[in-house]
C-alpha positions as CSV (number, residue, x, y, z in Angstrom):
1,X,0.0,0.0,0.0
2,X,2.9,2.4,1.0
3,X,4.4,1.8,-2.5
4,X,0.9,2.9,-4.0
5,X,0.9,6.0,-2.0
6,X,4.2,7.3,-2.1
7,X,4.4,8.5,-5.6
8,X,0.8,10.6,-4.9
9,X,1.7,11.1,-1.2
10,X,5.6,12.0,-0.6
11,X,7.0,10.0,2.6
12,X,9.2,13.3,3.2
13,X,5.6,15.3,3.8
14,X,4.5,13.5,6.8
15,X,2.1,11.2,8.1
16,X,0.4,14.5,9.6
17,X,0.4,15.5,5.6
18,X,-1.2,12.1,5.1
19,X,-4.1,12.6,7.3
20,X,-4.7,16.4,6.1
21,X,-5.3,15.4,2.7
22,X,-7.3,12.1,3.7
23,X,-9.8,14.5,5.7
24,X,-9.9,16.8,3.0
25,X,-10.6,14.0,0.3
26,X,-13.8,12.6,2.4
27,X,-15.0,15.9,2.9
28,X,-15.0,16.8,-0.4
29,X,-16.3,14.1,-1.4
30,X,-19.7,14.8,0.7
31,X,-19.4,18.4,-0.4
32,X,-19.3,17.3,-4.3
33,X,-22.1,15.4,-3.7
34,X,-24.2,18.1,-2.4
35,X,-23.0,20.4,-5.2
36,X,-25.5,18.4,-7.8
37,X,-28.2,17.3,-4.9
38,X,-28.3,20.7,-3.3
39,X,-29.9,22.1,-6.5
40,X,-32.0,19.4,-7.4
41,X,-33.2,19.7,-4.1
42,X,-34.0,23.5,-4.2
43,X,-35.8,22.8,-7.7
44,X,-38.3,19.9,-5.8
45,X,-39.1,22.9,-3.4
46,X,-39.8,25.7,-5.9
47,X,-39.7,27.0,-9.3
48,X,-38.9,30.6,-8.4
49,X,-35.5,31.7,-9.9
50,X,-35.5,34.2,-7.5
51,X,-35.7,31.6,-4.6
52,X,-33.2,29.4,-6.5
53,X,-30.7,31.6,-7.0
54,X,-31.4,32.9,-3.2
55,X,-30.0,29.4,-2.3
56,X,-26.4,30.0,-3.8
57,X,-26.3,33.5,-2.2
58,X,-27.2,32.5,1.5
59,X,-24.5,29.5,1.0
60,X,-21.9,32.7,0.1
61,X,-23.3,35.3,2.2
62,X,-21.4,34.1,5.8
63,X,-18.0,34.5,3.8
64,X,-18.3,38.3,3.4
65,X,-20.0,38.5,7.0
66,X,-18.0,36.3,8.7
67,X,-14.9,35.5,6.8
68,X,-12.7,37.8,8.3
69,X,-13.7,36.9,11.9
70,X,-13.2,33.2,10.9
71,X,-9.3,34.3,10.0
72,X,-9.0,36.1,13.6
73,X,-10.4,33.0,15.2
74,X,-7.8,30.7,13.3
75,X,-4.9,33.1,14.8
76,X,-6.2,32.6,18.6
77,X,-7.8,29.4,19.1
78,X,-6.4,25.5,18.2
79,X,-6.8,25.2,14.4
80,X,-7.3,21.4,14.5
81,X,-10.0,22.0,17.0
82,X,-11.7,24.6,15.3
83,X,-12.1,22.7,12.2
84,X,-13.0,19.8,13.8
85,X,-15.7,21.7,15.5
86,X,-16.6,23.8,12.4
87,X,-16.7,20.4,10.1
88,X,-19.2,18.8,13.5
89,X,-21.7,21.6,13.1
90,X,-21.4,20.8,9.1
91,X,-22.2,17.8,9.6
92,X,-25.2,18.0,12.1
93,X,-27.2,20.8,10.4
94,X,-26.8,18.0,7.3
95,X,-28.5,15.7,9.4
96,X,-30.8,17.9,10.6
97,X,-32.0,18.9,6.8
98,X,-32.2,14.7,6.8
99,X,-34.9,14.3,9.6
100,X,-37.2,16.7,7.6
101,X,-36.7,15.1,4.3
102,X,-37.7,11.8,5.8
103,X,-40.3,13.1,7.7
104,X,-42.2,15.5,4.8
105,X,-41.4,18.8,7.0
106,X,-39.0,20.2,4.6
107,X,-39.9,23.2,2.9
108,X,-38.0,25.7,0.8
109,X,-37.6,28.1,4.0
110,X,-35.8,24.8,5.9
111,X,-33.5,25.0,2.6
112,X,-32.8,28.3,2.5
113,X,-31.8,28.2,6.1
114,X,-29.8,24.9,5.8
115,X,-28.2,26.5,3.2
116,X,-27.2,29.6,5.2
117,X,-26.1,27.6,8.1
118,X,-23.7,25.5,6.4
119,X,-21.9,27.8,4.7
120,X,-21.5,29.6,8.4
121,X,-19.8,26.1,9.1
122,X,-17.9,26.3,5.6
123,X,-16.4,29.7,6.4
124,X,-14.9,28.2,9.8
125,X,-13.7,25.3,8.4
126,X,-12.0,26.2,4.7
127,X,-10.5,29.1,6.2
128,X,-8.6,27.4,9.6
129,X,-7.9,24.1,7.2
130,X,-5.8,25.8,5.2
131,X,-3.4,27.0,7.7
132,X,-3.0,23.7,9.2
133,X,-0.6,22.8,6.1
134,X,2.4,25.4,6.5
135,X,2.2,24.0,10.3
136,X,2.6,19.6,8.7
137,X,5.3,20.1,5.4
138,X,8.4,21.9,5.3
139,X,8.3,25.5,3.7
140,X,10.4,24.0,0.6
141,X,7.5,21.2,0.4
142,X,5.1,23.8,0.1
143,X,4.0,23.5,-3.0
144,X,4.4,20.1,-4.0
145,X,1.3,19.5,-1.1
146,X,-0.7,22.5,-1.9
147,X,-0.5,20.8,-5.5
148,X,-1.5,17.6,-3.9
149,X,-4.2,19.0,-1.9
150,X,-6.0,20.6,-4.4
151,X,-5.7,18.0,-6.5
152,X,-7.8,15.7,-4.0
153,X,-10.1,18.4,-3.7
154,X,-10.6,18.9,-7.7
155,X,-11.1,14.7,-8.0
156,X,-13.7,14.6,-5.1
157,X,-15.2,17.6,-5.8
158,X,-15.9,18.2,-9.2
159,X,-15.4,14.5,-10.5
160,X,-16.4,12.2,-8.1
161,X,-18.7,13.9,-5.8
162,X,-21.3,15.4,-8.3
163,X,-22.3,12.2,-10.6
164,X,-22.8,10.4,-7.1
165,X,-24.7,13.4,-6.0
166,X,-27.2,13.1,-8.7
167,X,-27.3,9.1,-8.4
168,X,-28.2,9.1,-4.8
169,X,-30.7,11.8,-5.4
170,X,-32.5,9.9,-7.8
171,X,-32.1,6.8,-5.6
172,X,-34.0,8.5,-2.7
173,X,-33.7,12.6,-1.7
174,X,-32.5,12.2,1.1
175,X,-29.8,9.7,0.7
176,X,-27.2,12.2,-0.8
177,X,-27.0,14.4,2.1
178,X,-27.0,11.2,4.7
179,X,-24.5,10.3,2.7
180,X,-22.5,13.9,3.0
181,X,-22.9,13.7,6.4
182,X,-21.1,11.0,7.0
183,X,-18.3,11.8,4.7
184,X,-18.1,15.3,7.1
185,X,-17.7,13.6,10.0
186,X,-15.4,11.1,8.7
187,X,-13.7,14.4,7.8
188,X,-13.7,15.3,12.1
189,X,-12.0,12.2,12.9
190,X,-9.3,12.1,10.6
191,X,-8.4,15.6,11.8
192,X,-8.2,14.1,15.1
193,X,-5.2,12.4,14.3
194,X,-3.2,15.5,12.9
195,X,-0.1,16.1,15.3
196,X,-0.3,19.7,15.8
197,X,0.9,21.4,18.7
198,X,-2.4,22.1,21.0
199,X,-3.5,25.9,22.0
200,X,-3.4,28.6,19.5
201,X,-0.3,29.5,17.1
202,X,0.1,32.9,19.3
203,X,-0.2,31.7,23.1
204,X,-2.6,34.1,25.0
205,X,-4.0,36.4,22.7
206,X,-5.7,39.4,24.7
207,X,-6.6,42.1,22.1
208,X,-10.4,42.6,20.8
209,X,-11.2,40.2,17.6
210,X,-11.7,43.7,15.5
211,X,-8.2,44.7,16.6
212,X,-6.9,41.5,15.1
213,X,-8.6,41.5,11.9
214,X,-6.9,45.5,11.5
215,X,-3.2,44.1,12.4
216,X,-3.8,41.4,9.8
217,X,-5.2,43.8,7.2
218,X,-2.1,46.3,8.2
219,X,0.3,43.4,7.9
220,X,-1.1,42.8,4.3
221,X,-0.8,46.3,3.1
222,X,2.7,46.9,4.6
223,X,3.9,43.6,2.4
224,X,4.5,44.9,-1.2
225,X,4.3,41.2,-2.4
226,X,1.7,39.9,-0.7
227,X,-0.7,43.2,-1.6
228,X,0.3,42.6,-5.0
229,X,-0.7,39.7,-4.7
230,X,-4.1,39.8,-3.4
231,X,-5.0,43.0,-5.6
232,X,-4.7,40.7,-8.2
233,X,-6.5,38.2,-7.0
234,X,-9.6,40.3,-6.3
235,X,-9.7,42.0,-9.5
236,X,-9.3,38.7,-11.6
237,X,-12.2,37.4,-10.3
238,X,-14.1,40.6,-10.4
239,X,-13.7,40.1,-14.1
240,X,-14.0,36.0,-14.3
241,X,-17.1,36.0,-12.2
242,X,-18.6,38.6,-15.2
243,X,-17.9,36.3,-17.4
244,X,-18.8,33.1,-15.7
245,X,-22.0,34.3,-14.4
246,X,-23.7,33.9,-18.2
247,X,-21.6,30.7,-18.9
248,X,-24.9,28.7,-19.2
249,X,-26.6,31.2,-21.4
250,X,-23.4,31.6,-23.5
251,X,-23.2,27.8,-24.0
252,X,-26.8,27.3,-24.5
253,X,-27.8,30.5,-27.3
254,X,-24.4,31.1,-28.3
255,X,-22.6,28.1,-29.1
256,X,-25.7,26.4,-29.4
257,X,-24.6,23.1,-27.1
258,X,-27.6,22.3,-25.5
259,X,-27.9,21.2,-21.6
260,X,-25.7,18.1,-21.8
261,X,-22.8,20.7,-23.8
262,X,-23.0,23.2,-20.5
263,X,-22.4,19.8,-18.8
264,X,-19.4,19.0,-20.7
265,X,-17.5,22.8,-20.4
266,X,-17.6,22.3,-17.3
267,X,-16.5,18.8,-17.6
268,X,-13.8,19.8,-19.7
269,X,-12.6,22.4,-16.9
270,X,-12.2,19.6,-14.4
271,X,-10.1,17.7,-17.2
272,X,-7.8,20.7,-17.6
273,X,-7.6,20.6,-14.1
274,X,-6.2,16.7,-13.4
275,X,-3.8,17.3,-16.3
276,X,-2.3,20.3,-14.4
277,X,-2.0,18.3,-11.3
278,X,-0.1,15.7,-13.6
279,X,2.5,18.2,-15.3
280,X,3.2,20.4,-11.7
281,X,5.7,18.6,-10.4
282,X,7.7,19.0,-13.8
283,X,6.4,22.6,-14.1
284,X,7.9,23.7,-10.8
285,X,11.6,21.6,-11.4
286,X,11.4,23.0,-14.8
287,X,10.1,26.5,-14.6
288,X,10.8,29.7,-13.1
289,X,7.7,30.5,-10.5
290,X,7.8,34.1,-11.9
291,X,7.3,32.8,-15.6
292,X,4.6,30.5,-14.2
293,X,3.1,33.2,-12.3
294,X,3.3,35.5,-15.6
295,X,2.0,32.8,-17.9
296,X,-0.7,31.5,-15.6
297,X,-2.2,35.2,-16.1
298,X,-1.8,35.7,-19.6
299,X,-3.2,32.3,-20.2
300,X,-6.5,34.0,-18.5
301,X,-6.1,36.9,-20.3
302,X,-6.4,34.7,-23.7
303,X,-9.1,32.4,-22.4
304,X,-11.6,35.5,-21.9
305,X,-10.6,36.6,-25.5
306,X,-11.0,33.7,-27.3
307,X,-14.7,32.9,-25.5
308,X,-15.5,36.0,-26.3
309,X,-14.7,35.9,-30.3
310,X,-15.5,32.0,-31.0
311,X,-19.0,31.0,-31.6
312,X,-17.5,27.0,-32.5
313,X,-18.2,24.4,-29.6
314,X,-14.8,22.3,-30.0
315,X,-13.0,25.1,-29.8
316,X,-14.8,26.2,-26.4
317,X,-14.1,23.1,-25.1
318,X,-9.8,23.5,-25.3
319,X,-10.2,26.7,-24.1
320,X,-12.1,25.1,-21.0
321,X,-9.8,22.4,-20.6
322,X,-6.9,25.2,-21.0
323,X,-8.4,27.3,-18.4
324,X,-8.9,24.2,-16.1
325,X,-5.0,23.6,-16.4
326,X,-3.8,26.7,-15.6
327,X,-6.1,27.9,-12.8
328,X,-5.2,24.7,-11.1
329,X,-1.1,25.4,-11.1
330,X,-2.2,29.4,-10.5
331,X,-4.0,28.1,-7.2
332,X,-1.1,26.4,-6.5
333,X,1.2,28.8,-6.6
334,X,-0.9,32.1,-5.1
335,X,-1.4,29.6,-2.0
336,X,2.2,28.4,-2.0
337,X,3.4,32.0,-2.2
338,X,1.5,33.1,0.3
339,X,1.8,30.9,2.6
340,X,5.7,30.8,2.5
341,X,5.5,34.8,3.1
342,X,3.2,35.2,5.7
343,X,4.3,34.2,9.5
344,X,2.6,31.9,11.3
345,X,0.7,34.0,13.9
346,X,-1.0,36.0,10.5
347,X,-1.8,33.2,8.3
348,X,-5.8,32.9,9.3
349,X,-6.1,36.6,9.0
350,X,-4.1,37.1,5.5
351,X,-6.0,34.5,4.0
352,X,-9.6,35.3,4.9
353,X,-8.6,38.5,4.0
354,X,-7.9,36.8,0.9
355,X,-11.4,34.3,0.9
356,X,-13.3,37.6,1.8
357,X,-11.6,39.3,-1.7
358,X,-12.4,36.5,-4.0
359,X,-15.9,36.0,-2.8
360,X,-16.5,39.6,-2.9
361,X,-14.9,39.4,-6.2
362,X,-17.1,36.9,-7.6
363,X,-20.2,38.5,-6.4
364,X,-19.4,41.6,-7.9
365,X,-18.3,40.1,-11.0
366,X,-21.8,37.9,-11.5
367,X,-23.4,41.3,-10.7
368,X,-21.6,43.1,-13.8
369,X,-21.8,40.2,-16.0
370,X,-26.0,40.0,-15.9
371,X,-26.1,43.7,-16.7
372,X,-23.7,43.8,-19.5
373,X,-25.0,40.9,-20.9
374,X,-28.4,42.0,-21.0
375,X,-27.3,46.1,-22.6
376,X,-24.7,44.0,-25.0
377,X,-25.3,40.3,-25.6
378,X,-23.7,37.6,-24.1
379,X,-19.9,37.8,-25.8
380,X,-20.2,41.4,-24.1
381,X,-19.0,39.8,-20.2
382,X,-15.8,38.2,-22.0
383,X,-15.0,41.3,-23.3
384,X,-15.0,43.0,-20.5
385,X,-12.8,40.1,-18.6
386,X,-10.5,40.4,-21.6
387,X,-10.3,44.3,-21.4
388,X,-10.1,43.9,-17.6
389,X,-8.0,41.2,-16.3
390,X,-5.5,42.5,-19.3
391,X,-5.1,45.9,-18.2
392,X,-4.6,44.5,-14.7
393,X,-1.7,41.9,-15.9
394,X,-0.2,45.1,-17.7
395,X,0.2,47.1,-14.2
396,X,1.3,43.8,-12.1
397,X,3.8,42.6,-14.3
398,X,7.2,43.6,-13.0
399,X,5.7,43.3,-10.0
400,X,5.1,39.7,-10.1
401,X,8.9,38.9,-10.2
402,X,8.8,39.8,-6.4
403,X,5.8,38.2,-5.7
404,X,7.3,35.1,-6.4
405,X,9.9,35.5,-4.7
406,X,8.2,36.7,-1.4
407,X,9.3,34.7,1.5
408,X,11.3,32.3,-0.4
């Protein structure tokens, strides 16, 4: 079995590294499954769009209230225990949604709240688990298990957990989310067995939880890189969430694929996505991270521009598995960067700082893209990513030479 694992799992990363990504596997797993049976069953409650596209919101919403708070937390407290506890509470209000299916009380209200409720527990959890990483691997080990990590998370997620989703569903409506519970608290006890020190990363911590979030916000604005950094972050998916928020419409009227063709972009995304994880290992021996970083971006910059001008499906389907590649190995390395930058005692902050930016982003961005696509036709929200995400690259480009070297 060890010989099976070792090429996927380094020895040199850890058996703590080992249990990290296990935990993170299951969990996402359950979480892929609800991605296809949380929709399916928010369409069996209602046919309101308005309600329906309520559901996503709510499930978003606790980031921008309570993202930043989530970061403080993660700086004061025990991380393993608070994602233990966060994934516990994600795993009971799942269970709670599963009583009321079984017992005919469900309603759209219940779902809405559900909804809002685990993404309260998803804020906790996401943004304390990925601090716990810098704390297993060695900082030159970084990136090799960020690449691993999201690699898991891309199989179970988008792969794996999504066809199941929709099988169970169909099998019995309940039975997907039983079965995501279980997968969370599988989740709980393989954090248990993560070797981190106990008590929090910064020993007694006696200031307010506001004052907290300001040092961490200071200590991003102060670090040239790391600023960089997330400005760029924040405005590239203002610009990607325009144009993704009319990716159905733009499948369906403009390339003319029909539902099962919106299945496969996204599909085809995923795809791009596994054969990133496969090449990163070479890319990072082989390649300068600032010529990553750079290409990573202007890779973007192309995919928005040639969505925008093709109206062919096979051509939209490279660019998907394109896009699917490089937004994998650019996850990789923002996290990786980051991460090797930012001390210990500031990593929860910096990176719901972070979490808060893309989320905000995205919102924003899905905002924009409805209205220009409804003044300017659908190719109208690629045009702006194009125009926008390339002015941006323009401005950060010298710049990202230091950002990839921040920390190292």
């Amino acid at each position: 079995m060890n010989r099976l694992l070792d090429p996927v799992l380094p020895p040199r990363l850890g058996p703590g590294f080992r249990w990290l990504f296990a935990s993170n596997l299951v969990a996402n797993i359950g979480d892929g499954i609800a991605l296809a049976a949380g929709p399916l069953l928010v369409a069996s409650q209602t046919h309101n769009a308005v309600l329906v596209a309520l559901a996503g919101l709510l499930q978003r919403l606790p980031w921008l209230l309570l993202g930043l708070y989530a970061g403080a937390l993660a700086d004061r407290l025990d991380r393993r225990v608070v994602v233990m506890a966060a994934d516990a509470v994600r795993a009971l209000v799942v269970v709670a949604l599963c009583v009321m299916i079984l017992t005919g009380t469900v309603t759209i209200t219940v779902v809405l709240v559900v909804m809002f409720c685990f993404g309260m527990g998803e804020v906790f959890a996401d943004t304390t688990s990925s601090t716990l990483l810098p704390m297993l691997v060695d900082t030159r080990d970084l990136a090799i298990g960020s690449a691993r990590m999201q690699a898991g998370n891309l199989a179970a997620n988008q792969l794996l957990g999504p066809p199941v989703g929709a099988f169970l569903f169909a099998a019995g409506m309940a039975v997907p989310f039983l079965t995501q519970a279980v997968c969370v608290a599988l989740g709980v006890v393989l954090v248990a067995r993560i070797g981190t020190p106990k008590g929090g990363v910064r020993g007694q911590a006696r200031t307010h939880l506001r004052r907290d979030i300001a040092d961490g916000f200071r200590w991003l604005w102060t670090n040239a890189a790391v600023r960089t950094l997330a400005i760029v972050i924040l405005v590239f998916n203002v610009t990607w969430g325009a144009a993704w928020s009319v990716l159905v419409l733009y499948s369906l009227n403009r390339l003319h694929m029909g539902e099962v063709g919106f299945g496969l972009l996204t599909t085809a995304g995923a795809v791009g996505g596994i054969l990133g994880t496969a090449s990163f290992d070479w890319l990072e021996r082989q390649v300068a991270l600032k010529t990553l970083m750079r290409a990573c971006l202007v890779l973007e910059v192309l995919t928005h521009l040639s969505l925008a001008l093709t109206t062919v499906p096979w051509v939209a389907m490279v660019v998907m598995v394109v896009f699917g590649a490089y937004a994998f190995v650019w996850g990789t390395l923002g996290y990786t960067v980051r991460q090797r930058a930012v001390p210990t005692e500031y990593r929860g902050r910096v990176g719901s700082v972070y979490l808060v930016g893309l989320f905000a982003g995205l919102i924003l961005g899905q905002g924009l893209g409805g209205v220009i696509a409804e003044r300017w036709g659908l190719a109208a929200p690629f045009w702006f990513a194009f125009v926008g995400s390339g002015v941006t690259l323009v401005v950060v480009w010298r710049q990202l030479a230091h950002i990839a070297h921040a920390g190292g």
